[in-house]
C-alpha positions as CSV (number, residue, x, y, z in Angstrom):
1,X,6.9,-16.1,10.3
2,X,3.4,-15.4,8.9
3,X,3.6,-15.0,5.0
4,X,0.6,-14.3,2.7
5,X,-0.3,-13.4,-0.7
6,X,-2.2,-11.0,-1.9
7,X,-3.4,-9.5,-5.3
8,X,-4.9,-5.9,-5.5
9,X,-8.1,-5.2,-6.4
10,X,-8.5,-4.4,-10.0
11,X,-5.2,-5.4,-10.9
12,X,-4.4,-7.0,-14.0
13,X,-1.1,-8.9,-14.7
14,X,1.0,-7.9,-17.3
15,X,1.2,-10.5,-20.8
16,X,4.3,-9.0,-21.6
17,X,6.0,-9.4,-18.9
18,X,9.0,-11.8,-18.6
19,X,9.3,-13.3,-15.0
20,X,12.5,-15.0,-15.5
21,X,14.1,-11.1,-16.6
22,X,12.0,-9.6,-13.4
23,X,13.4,-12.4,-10.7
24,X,16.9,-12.9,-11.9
25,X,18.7,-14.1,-8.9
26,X,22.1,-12.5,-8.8
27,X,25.5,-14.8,-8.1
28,X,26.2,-15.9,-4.3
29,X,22.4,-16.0,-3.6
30,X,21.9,-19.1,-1.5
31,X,19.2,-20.8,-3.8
32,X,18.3,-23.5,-0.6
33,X,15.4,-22.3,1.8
34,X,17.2,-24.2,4.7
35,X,20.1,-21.6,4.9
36,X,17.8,-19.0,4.9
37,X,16.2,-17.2,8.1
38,X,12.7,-16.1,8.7
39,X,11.4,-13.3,10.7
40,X,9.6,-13.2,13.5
41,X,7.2,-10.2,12.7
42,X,4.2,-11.1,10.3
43,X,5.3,-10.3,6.4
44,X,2.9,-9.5,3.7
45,X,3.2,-9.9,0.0
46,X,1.4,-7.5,-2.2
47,X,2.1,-7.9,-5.8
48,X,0.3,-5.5,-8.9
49,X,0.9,-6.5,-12.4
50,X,3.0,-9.3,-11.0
51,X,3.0,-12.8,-9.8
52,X,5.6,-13.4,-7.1
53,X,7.6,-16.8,-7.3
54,X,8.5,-18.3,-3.9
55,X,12.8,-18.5,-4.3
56,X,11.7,-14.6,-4.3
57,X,9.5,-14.3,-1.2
58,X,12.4,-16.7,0.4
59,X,15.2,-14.5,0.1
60,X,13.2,-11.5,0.7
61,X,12.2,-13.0,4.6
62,X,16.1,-13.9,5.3
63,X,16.6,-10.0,4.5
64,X,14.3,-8.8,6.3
65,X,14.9,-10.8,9.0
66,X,18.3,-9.3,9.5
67,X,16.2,-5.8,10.1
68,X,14.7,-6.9,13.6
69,X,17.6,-6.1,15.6
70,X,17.1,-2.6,14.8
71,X,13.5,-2.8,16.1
72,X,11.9,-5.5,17.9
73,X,8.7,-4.2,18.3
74,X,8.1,-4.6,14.8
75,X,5.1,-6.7,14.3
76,X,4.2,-6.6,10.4
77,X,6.7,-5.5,7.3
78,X,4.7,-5.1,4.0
79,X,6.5,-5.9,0.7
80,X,4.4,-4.3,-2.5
81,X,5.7,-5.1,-5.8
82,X,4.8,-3.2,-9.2
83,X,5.5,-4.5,-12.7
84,X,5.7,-0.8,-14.4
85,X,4.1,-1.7,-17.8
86,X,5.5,1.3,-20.0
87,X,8.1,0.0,-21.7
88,X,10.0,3.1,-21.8
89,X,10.7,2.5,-18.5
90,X,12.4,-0.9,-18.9
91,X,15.3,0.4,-16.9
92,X,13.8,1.2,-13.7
93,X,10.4,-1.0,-14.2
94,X,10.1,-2.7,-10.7
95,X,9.3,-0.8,-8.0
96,X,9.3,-2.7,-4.4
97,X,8.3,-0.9,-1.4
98,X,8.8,-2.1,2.1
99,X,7.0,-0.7,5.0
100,X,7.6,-1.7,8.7
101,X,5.2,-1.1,11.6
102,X,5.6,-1.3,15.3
103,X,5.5,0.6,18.3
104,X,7.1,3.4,16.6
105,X,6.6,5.6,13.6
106,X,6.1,3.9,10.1
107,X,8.8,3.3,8.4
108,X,9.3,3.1,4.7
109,X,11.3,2.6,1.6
110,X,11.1,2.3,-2.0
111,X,13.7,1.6,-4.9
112,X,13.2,1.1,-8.9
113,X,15.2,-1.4,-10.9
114,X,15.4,-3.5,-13.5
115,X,15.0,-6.2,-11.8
116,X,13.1,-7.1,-8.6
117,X,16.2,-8.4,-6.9
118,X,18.1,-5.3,-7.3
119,X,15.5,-3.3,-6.4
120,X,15.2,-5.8,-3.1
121,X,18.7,-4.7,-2.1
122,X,18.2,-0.9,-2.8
123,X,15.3,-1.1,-0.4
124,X,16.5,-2.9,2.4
125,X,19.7,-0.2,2.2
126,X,17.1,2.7,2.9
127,X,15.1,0.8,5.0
128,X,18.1,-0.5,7.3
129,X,19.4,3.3,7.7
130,X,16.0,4.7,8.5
131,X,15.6,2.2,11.4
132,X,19.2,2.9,12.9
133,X,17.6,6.3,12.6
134,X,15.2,5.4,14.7
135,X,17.0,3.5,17.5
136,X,19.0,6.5,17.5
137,X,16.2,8.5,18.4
138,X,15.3,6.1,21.7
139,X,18.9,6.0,22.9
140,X,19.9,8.0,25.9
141,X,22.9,10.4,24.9
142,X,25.3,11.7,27.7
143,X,27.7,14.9,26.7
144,X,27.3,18.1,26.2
145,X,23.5,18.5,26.2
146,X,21.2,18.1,28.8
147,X,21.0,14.3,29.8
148,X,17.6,12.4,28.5
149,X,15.8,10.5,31.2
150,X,14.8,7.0,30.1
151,X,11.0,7.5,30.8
152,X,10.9,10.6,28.3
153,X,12.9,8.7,25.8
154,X,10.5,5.9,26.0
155,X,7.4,8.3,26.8
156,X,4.4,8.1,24.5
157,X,5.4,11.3,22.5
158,X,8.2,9.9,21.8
159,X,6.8,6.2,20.9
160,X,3.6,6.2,19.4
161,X,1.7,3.0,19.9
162,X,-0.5,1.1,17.6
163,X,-3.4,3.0,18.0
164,X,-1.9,6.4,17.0
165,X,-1.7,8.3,13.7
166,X,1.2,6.2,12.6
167,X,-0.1,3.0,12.5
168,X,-4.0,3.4,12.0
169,X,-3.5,3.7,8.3
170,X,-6.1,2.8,5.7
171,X,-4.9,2.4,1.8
172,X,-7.5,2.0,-0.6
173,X,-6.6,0.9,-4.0
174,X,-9.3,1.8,-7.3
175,X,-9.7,0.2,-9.8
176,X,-7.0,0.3,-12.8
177,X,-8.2,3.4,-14.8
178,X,-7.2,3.6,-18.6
179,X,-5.1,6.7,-19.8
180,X,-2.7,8.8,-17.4
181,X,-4.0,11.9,-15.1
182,X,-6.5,9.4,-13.0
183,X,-6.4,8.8,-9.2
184,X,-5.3,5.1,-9.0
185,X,-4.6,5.2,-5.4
186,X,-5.7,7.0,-2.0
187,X,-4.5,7.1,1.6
188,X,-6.3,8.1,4.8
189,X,-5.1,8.3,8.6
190,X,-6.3,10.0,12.0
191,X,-4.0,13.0,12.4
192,X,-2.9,12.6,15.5
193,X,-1.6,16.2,16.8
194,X,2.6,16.4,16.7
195,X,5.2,19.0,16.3
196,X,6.7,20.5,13.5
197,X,9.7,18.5,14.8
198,X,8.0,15.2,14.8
199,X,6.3,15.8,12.0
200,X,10.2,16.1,10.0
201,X,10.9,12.8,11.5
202,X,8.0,11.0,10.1
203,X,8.4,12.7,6.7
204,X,12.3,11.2,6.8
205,X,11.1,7.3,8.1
206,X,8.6,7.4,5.3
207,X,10.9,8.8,2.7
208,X,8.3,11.5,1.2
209,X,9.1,14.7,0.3
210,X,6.6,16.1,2.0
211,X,4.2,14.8,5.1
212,X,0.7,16.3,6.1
213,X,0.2,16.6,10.0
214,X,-1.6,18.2,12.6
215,X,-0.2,20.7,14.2
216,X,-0.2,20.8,17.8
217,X,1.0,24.6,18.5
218,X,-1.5,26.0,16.1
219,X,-4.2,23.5,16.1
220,X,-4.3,23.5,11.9
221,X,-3.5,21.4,9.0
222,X,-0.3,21.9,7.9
223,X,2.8,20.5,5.5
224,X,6.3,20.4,6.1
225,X,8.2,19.9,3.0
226,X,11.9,19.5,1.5
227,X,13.4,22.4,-0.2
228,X,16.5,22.8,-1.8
229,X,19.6,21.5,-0.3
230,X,18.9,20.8,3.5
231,X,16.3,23.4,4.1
232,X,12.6,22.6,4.8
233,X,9.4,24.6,3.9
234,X,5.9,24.3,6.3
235,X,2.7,25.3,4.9
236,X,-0.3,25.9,7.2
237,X,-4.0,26.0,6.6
238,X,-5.2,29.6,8.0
């Protein structure tokens, strides 16, 4: 395993905040690194507003580890952590996202808390359903429908590599701004074209409610989004 730190530009940490209340390490938790496991896939510590003690990167590399099986193309999971500073938030004031790339699409999740361990365990949940997900995807079903062949299964539409939309992703971070209404973060990526069908897919990996693609059967710019209950909306630039 390849584990690094990293602090985001402009970020400031907090005074107030208490890091023994943020890392609370719940009961059965094995406390010694030797019982833990590591994965094989490069992880990345990100932390804003927050410094991240090592029992905490520990335990999050034996979870994580437990998520290869699902993927093992995975080559580089991401684990941001976010120290919200408004203390009317107390209740849900640590945000940790994890994002896993590979071969396939991107996959993410995200979960508030009180503290970062619960949060931890929120977001592996998510994370561990949306990668059966995908392995479902890649599977060869036999039944009622039309059999899949293993070469479109595994085909390049199906699998993105490492140089498509899904994984050339730049995130640039600005500098803290004070007062509410600014743009503290952007996000660009080539727009590899994809169905409307793909393009649901990648919106339900990430966990957005919405994802902005191009679309290959008009050639435009378009959005699919959620709507209520199960239904989905698509927007496209004329």
């Amino acid at each position: 395993m390849s584990a690094t730190v990293t602090k985001k530009k402009g970020a400031k940490y907090s005074e107030d905040l208490d890091d023994e209340s943020a890392f609370v390490r719940p009961a059965g938790v094995a406390a010694d690194p030797e019982e833990l496991a590591s994965p094989t896939a490069e992880l990345i510590f990100e932390g804003r507003n927050v410094e991240i003690p090592e029992h905490f990167r520990v335990h999050v590399a034996d979870k994580i580890s437990r998520l290869e099986r699902f993927d093992p193309t995975i080559f580089r999971f991401t684990v941001e952590l976010l120290h919200e500073r408004n203390r009317r938030q107390s209740k849900v004031c640590q945000r940790l996202e994890i994002t896993a790339r590979g071969k396939g699409p991107v996959v993410r999740a995200e979960a508030r808390a009180e503290n970062f361990y619960a949060a931890l365990e929120n977001a592996i949940s998510k994370l561990e359903s949306r990668l059966r997900r995908t392995k479902d995807r890649r599977r060869v079903h036999h039944g009622l429908r039309t059999p899949v062949s293993v070469s479109e299964a595994t085909a390049p539409e199906a699998l993105p590599d490492a140089g498509t939309a899904a994984q050339q992703e730049w995130e640039v971070h600005l500098p803290e701004a004070v007062g509410p209404g600014q743009v503290v973060r952007t996000k660009e990526h080539p727009a590899t074209p994809m169905t409307v069908d793909d393009a649901l897919t990648e919106m339900e990996l990430v966990g957005h409610d919405f994802f902005l693609f191009h679309d290959k059967e008009s050639d435009k710019p378009s959005v699919v989004y959620r709507r209520h209950a199960f239904d989905y909306g698509l927007i496209r630039l004329g």
